[in-house]
C-alpha positions as CSV (number, residue, x, y, z in Angstrom):
1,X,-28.3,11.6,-201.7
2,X,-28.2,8.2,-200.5
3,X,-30.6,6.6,-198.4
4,X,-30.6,4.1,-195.4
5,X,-32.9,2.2,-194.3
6,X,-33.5,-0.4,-191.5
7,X,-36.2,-3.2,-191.3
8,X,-38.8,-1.9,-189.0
9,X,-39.2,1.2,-190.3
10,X,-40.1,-1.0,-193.3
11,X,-42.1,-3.0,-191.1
12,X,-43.9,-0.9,-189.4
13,X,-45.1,1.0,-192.4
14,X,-46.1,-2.1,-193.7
15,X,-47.6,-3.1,-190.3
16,X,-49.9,0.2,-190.9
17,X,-50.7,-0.1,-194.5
18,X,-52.4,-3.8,-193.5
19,X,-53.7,-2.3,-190.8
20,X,-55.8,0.1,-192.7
21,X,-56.9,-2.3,-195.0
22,X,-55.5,-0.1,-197.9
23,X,-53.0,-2.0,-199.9
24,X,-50.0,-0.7,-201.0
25,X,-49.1,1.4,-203.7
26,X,-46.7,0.4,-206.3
27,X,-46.0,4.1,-206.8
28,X,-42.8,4.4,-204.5
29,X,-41.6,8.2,-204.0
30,X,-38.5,9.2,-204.9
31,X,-37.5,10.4,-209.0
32,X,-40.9,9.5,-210.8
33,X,-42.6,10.0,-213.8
34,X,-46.6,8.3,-214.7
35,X,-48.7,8.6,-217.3
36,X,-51.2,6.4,-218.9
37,X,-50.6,3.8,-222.0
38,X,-52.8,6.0,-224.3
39,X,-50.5,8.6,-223.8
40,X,-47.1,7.3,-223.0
41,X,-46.2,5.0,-226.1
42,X,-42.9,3.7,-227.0
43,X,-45.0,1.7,-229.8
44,X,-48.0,0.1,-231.1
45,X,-47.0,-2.9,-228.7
46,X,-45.5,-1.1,-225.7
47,X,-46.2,1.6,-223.4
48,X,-44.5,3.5,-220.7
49,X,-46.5,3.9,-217.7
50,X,-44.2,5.0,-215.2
51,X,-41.0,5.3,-214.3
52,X,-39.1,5.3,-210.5
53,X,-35.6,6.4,-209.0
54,X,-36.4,5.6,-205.8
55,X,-34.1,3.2,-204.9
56,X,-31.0,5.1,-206.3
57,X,-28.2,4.9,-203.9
58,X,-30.5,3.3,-200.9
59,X,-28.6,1.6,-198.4
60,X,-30.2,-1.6,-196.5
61,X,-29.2,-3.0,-193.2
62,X,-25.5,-1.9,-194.3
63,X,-26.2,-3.6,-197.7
64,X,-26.6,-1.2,-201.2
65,X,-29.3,-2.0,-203.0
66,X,-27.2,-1.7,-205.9
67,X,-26.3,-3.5,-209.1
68,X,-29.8,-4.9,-209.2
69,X,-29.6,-8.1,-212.2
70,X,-33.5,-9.8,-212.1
71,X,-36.5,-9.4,-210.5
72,X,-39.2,-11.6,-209.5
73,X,-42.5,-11.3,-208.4
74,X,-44.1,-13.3,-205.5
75,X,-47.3,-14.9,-204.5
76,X,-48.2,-12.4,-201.5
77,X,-47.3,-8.9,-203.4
78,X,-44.0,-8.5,-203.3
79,X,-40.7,-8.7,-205.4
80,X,-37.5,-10.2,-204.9
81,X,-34.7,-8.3,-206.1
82,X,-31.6,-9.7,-207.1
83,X,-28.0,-7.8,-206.9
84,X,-25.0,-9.4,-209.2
85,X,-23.2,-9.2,-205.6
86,X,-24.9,-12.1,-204.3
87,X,-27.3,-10.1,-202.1
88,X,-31.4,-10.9,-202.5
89,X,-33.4,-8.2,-201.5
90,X,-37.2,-8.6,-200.7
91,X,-39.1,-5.4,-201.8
92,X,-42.4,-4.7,-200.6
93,X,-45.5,-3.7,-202.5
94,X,-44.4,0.1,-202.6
95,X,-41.0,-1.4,-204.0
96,X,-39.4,-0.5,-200.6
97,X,-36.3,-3.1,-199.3
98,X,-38.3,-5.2,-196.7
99,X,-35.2,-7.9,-195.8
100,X,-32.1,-9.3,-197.4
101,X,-29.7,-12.5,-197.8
102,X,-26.7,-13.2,-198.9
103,X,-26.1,-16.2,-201.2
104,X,-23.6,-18.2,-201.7
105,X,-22.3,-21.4,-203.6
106,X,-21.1,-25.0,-202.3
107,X,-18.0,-23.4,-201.2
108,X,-18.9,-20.6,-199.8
109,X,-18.2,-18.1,-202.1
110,X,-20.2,-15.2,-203.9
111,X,-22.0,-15.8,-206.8
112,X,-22.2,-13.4,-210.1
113,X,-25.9,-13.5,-209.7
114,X,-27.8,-12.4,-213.0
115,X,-30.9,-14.3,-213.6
116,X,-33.9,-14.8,-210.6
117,X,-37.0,-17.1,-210.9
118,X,-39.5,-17.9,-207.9
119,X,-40.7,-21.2,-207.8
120,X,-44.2,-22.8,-206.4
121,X,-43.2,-23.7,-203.9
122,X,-41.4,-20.3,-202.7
123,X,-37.8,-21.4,-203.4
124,X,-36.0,-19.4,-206.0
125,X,-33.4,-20.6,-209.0
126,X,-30.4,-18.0,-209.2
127,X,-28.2,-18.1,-212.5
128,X,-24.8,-17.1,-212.2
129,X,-21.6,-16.5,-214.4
130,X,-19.4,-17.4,-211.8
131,X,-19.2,-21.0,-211.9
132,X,-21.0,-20.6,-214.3
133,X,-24.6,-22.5,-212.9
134,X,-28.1,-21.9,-212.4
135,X,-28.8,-22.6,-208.4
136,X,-31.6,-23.9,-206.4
137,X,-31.8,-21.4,-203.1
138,X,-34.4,-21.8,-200.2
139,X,-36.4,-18.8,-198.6
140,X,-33.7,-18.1,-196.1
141,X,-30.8,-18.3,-198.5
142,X,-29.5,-21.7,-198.2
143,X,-27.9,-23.6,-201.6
144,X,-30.2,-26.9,-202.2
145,X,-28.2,-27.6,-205.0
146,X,-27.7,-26.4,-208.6
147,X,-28.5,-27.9,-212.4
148,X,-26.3,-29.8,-215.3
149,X,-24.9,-27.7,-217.5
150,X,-23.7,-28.8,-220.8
151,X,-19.9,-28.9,-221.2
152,X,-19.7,-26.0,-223.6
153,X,-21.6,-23.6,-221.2
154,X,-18.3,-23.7,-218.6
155,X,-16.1,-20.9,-218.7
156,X,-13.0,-21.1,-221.2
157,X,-10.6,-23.5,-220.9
158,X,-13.0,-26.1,-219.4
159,X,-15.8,-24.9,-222.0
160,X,-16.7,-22.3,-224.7
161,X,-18.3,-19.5,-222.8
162,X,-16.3,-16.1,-222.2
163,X,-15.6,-14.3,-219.2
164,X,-18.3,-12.1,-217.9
165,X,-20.6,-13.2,-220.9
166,X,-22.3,-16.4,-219.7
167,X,-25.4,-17.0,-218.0
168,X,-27.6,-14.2,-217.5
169,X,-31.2,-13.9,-218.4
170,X,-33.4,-16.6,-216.5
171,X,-37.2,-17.7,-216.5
172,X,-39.9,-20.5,-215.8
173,X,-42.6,-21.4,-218.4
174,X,-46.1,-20.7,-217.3
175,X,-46.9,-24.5,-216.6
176,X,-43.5,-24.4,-214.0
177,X,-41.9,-27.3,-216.3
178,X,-39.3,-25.5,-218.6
179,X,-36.6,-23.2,-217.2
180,X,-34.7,-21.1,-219.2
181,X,-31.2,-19.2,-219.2
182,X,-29.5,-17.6,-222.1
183,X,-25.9,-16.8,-222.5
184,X,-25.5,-12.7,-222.5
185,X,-23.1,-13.3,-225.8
186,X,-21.9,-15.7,-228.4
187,X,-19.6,-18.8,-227.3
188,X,-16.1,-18.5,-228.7
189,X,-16.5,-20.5,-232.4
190,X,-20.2,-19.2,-232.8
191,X,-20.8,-16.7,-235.3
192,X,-21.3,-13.1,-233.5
193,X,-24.7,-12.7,-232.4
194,X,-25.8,-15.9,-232.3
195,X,-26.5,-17.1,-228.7
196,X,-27.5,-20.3,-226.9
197,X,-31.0,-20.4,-225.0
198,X,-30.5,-23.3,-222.5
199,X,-33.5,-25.7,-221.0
200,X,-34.1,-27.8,-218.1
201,X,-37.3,-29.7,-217.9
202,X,-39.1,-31.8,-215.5
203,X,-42.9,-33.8,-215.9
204,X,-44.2,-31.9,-213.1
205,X,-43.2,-28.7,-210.9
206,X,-42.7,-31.7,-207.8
207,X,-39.9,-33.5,-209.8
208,X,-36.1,-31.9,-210.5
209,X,-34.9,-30.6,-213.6
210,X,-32.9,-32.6,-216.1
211,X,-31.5,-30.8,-219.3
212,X,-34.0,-30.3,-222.2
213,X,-33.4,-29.0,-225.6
214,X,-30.6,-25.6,-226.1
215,X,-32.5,-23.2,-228.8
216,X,-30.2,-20.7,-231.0
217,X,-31.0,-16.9,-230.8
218,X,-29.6,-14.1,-233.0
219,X,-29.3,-10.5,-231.2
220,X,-28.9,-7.5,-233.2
221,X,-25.9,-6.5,-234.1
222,X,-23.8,-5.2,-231.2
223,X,-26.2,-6.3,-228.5
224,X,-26.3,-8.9,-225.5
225,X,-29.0,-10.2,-223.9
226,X,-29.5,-9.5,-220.3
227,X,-32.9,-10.8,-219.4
228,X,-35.7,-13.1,-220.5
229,X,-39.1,-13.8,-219.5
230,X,-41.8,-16.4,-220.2
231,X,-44.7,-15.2,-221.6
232,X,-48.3,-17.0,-220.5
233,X,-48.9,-18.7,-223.9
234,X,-45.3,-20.3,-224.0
235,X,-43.3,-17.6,-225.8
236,X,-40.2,-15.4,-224.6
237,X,-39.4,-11.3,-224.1
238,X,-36.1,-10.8,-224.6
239,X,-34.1,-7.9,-223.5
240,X,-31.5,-6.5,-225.4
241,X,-29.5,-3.8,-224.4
242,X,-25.9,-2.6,-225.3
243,X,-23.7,0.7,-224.5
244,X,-22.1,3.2,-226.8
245,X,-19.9,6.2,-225.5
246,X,-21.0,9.4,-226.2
247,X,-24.4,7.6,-227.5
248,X,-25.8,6.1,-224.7
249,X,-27.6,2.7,-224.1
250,X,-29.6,1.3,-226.8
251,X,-32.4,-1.2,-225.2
252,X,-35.0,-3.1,-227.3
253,X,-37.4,-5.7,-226.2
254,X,-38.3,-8.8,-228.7
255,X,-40.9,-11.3,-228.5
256,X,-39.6,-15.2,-229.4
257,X,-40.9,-18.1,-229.7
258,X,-39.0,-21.4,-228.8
259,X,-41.7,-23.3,-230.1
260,X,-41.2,-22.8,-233.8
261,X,-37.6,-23.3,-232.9
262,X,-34.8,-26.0,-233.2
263,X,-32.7,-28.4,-230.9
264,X,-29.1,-27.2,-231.2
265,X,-27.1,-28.8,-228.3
266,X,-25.8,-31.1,-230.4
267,X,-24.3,-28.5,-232.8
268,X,-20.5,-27.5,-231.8
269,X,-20.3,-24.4,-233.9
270,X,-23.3,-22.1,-234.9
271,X,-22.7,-20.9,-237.6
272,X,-24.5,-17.5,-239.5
273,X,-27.3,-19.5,-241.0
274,X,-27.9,-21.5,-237.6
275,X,-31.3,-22.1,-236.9
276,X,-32.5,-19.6,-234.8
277,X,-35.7,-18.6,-232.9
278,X,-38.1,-16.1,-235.2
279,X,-38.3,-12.8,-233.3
280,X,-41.0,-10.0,-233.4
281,X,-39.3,-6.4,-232.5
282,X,-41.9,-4.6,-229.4
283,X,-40.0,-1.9,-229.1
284,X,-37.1,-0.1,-229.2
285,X,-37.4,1.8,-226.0
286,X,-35.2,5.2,-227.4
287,X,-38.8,6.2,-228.8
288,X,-40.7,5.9,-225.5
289,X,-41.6,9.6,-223.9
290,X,-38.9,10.7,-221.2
291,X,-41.5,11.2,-218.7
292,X,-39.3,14.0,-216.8
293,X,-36.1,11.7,-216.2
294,X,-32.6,12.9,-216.1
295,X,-29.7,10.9,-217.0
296,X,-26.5,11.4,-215.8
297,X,-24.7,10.2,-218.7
298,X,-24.8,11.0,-222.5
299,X,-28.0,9.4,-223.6
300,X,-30.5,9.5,-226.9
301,X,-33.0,9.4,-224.5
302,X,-32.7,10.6,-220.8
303,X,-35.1,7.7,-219.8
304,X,-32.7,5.1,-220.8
305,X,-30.3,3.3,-218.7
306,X,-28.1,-0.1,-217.7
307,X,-31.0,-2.5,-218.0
308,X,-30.7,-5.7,-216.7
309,X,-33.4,-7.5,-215.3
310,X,-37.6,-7.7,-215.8
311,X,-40.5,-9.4,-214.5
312,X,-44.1,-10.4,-215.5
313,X,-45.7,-8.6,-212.6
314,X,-49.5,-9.5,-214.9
315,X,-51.0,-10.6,-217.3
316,X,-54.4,-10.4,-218.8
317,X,-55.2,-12.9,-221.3
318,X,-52.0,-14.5,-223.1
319,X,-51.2,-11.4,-224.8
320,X,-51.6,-8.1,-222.5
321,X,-49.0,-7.8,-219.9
322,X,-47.8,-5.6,-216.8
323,X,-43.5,-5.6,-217.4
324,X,-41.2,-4.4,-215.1
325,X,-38.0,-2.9,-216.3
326,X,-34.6,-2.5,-213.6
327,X,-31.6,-1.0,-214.4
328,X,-28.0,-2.1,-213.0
329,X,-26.5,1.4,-211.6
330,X,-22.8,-0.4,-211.2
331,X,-22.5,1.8,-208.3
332,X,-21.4,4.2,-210.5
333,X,-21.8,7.8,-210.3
334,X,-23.0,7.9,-214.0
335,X,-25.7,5.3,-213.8
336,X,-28.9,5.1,-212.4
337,X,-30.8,2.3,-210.1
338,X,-34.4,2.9,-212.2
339,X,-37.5,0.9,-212.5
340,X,-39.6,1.5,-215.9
341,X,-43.0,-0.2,-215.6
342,X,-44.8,-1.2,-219.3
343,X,-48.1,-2.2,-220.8
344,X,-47.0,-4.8,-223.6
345,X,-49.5,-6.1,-226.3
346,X,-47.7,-9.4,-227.8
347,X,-48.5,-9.7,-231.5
348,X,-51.1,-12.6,-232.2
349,X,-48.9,-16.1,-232.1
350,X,-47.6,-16.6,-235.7
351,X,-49.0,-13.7,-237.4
């Protein structure tokens, strides 16, 4: 059944909550399934604590909060969730849709929006594989202007990068100096698998980006990578996820670390013994507990879904985080807009 909803019912139930002086749950109603991480393992370095459907088929000020792509916590609470349709949704601490925008590029056009970072100062950076670029947006929406890209991350003919598979996954290092955004696949003359992790740095979070170093990362065979994240001592998740019919979706999530990694910009073809970043396997999330959840498609595990975006939503120390999983649902009958919420352990840093 789908859901509509209008800002000051929002409002005023946020209005109450504050009110009260109780803050607000992030266990939204709707489809859900908890448990704790002693419990609920999907591993030794990942548990499921929860799961949520409650934003399945939800409709916003006239706007679907639908084919959700990144997430992105905020200072004050709440998350910003991205759509690949160019909408940014703000949820609120129950993971509820607060307010929207609609972004757009220097001409006025919608974006393929995939990857989401909030900056210090409030603004957020929006990759996108139209175009394809990585754009600066303010609070209220409006382009402030967008990064270099390096000639073989445009689109076929003008580059290297294939339709539909360019930039996706998107994050900031801890320290605000280093963003990053991967391509979701190989360019064409790369050996399969083998994608290209680009950087932009900048001396201080106050100064603008300029292009840093491009890393090499291998994805298991028949996987892209949708999503990345920045770990607090300097190191990468990495999301992969892929689709078979009849099968289902097959999701793992990686630990890498770009520091024991190499420059390859300058290399025009990667080949199968490129350098690439050494990656730790988490999880494979087929082995996590189902927690109750249904899937409308063919699945190994019913829990499973289209993911495509994350967040850091905590962290304790440099190696215990609080992950947030979102699923794309296509607007398709057969998928499912689900948010999966993890305890990860990272292994100790070159062990």
């Amino acid at each position: 059944m789908r859901r509509t909803l209008a800002s000051a019912v929002v409002l005023a139930a946020a209005c109450t909550l504050a009110a009260s002086g109780v803050a607000a749950s992030a266990a939204p109603a709707g489809t859900v399934g908890t448990a704790s991480p002693a419990t609920a393992r999907c591993s030794g370095a990942v548990a499921l604590t929860g799961f949520s459907d409650h934003l399945d088929e939800t409709v916003f000020e006239g706007r679907a909060v639908a084919n959700l792509s990144a997430l992105a916590p905020r200072a004050d609470g709440s998350l910003l969730a991205l759509s690949d349709r160019s909408e940014l949704f703000t949820l609120d601490r129950e993971r509820e849709p607060a307010a929207a925008v609609t972004l757009r590029d220097e001409a006025g056009a919608e974006l393929d929006s995939e990857g989401l970072v909030v900056d210090r100062d409030g603004t957020v950076w929006v990759s996108s594989e139209t175009g394809p670029a990585v754009q600066h947006h303010g609070t209220d929406g409006a382009l402030l202007g967008s990064l270099p890209l390096p000639d073989a991350l445009r689109t076929a003919p003008a580059g290297r990068v294939r339709e539909n598979l360019s930039l996706e996954g998107l994050t900031l290092s801890a320290d605000g100096l280093t963003l990053f955004s991967n391509v979701e696949e190989e360019l064409l003359g790369d050996a399969d698998g083998v994608l290209r992790i680009q950087t932009w740095q900048r001396p201080d979070p106050s100064s603008p980006f300029a292009l840093g170093v491009q890393h090499a990362y291998r994805a298991d065979p028949g996987l892209g990578v949708p999503e990345l994240l920045a770990t607090p001592d300097g190191r990468l998740l990495v999301v992969e996820r892929g689709f078979t019919a009849q099968v289902g979706n097959t999701v793992r999530l990686y630990v890498a670390d770009p520091a024991a990694g190499s420059d390859v910009g300058a290399v025009e073809h990667l080949a199968e013994d490129a350098p690439v970043l050494p990656k730790t396997l988490l999880a494979d999330l087929v082995t996590c507990p189902t927690l109750g959840a249904v899937a409308e498609q063919a699945q190994l595990n019913p829990l499973l879904d289209n993911v495509e975006g994350a967040a850091l939503l905590s962290a304790q120390g440099d190696r215990r985080l609080r992950v947030l999983l979102v699923s794309d649902d296509n607007e398709r009958p057969t998928q499912t807009t689900r948010f999966h919420d993890l305890d990860v352990t990272l292994p100790v840093r070159g062990a």
